[in-house]
Structures are given as C-alpha cells and as structure tokens.
C-alpha positions as CSV (number, residue, x, y, z in Angstrom):
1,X,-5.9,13.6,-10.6
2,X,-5.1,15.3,-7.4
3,X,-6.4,15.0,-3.6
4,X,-8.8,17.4,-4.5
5,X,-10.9,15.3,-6.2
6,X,-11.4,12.8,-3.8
7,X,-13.3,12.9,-0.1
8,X,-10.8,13.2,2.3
9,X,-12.2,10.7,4.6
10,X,-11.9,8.0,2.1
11,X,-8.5,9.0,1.3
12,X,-7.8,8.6,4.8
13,X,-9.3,5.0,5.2
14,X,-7.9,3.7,1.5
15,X,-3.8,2.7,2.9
16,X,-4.3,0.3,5.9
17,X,-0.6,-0.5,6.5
18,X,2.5,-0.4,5.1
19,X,3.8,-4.0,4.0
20,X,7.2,-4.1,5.3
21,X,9.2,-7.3,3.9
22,X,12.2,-8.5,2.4
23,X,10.4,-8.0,-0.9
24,X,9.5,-4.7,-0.2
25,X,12.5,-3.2,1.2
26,X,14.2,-4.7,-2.0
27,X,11.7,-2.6,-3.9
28,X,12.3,0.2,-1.8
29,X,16.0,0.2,-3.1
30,X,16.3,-0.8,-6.4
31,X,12.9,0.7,-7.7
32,X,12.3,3.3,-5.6
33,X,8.8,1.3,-4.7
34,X,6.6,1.1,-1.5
35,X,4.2,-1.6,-0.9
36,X,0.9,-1.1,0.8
37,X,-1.8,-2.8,1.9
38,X,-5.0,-1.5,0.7
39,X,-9.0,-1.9,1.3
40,X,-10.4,-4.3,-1.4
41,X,-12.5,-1.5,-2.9
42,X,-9.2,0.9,-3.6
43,X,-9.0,2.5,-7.0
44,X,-5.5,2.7,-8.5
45,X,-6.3,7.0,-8.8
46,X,-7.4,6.9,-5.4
47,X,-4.3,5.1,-4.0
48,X,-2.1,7.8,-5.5
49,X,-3.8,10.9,-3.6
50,X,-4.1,8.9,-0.7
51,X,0.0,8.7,-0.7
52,X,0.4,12.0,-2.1
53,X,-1.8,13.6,0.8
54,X,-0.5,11.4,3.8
55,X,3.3,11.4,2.8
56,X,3.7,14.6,0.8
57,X,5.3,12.5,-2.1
58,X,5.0,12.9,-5.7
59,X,4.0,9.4,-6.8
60,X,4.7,8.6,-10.5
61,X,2.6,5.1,-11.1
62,X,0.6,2.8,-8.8
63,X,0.1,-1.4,-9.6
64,X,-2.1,-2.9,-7.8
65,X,-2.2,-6.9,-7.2
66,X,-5.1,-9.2,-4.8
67,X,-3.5,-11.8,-2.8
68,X,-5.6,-14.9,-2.3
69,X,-6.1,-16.0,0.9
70,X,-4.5,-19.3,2.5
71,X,-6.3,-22.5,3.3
72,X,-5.1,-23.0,6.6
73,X,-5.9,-25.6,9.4
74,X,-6.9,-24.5,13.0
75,X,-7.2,-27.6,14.7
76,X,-9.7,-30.2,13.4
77,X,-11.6,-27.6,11.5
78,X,-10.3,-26.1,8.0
79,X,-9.9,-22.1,7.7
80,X,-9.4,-19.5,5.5
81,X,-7.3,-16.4,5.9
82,X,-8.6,-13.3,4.3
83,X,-8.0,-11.8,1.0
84,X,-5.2,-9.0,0.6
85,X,-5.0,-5.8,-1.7
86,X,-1.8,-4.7,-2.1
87,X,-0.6,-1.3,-3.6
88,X,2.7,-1.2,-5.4
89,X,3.3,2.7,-5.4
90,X,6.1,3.9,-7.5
91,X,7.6,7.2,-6.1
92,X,9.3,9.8,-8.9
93,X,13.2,10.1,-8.4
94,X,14.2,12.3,-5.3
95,X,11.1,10.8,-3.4
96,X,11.1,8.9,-0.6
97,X,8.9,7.6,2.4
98,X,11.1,6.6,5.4
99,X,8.9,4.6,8.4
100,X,11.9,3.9,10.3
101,X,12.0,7.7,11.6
102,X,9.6,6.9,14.4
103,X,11.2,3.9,15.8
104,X,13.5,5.2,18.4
C-alpha cells in the first residue's frame, strides 16, 4: 500500500510527534527504528504512508504498541494522564530520518 491510497489530510494528521528518548535513540542505532507518537485511531498501513509521504523514506515494517495512562495525584484530587499510541517504524537499510538538522 502506497500514499496513494490514503486521503492526504489524514495522512497528514496520523504522526503527532516524534518520541525522542533514551529508548528511542537506542532504537535509532542499533535497529534502524523511529518511534512516534500516533492518534489512537492509526492503522498500522496508514502509519507507513504517513512516514513514507512526510519523510521520503522507504519504511520496511511498522509495530504499534498503546501506553496506559498514569494514575497520578494533583493535589487532593486523583488524576489520570491520557492514553498514548506509539508507532515503532522500522526504516529499510540506507534509510534514515535525522530531526536534529533543524536545531541550530
């Protein structure tokens, strides 16, 4: 499945940030991974042409895992962080997405 296939808009709205970690710069290395953060309602095909069409990468697999909120305190009262989505997206040899080139 290509971009093509998809509506560009959603592709557009399905990567929300790029989780950047000990973890994930580990990945980065050894794996030749990138972790994102993803919308809830992101498909495994759609994450792919989402990278491929932002990045211009040729991505070879994608694993996807949910991260449970915390319970957390605020005070008296008893909160709850959100819910995560995150993308594991696994980049074919020669690939690679660098987001240190804006940082100046």
């Amino acid at each position: 499945m290509n971009a093509k296939q998809f509506n560009q808009e959603r592709l557009m709205q399905v990567l929300l940030a790029p989780q950047i970690s000990e973890k994930a710069t580990m990945l980065a290395e050894k794996a030749n991974q990138v972790v994102f953060v993803v919308t809830p309602d992101a498909t495994k095909p759609e994450i792919k042409a989402a990278v491929e069409l932002l990045f211009k990468v040729q991505v070879s697999a994608v694993q996807v895992a949910n991260a449970k909120g915390k319970a957390k305190r605020f005070g008296r009262t008893m909160g709850r962080r959100s819910n995560v989505r995150k993308a594991f997206v696994s980049l074919m040899p020669g690939q690679e997405i660098n987001f240190a080139e804006g940082a100046a």
